[in-house]
C-alpha angles and dihedrals in degrees: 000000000000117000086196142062133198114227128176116221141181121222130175121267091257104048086051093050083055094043088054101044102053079057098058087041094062099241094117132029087225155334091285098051081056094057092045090059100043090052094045084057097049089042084052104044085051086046089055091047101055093047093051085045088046099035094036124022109035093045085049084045087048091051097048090045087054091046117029081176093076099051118092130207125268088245091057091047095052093050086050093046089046092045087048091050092044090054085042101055100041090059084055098055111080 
């Protein structure tokens, strides 16, 4: 049985021309190595999503939902989150 499968896709001129010319730089033996690579990167950075949304957030959302008490408002946040950027951005002006 066949491990492989031919498919037939349309890209955008740009993303051809890319395609095609990773390919004449060496970088890659052919088109369809291209495309592997492209899709093992979008499997792994899902991947990496749903462990962080797993892993992360919803144990973050369990433990809100246990204790209210811990959560702030929008408005706090935003004032954290203001106060954060503007340190932030001192220490990058010279």
């Amino acid at each position: 049985m066949r491990t492989t499968r031919q498919l037939s896709i349309t890209l955008p001129n740009s993303m051809a021309d890319a395609l095609r010319e990773r390919v004449a730089s060496g970088e890659y033996a052919s088109e369809s190595e291209v495309v592997r690579d492209g899709l093992r990167a979008l499997f792994a950075r899902e991947a990496a999503i749903d462990l962080w949304l797993r892993d992360e957030v919803a144990v973050s959302y369990d433990a809100l939902r246990a204790d209210p008490s811990s959560a702030i408002s929008s408005a706090a946040m935003r004032a954290h989150l203001r106060e954060v950027h503007q340190a932030r951005s001192a220490v990058e002006r010279p």
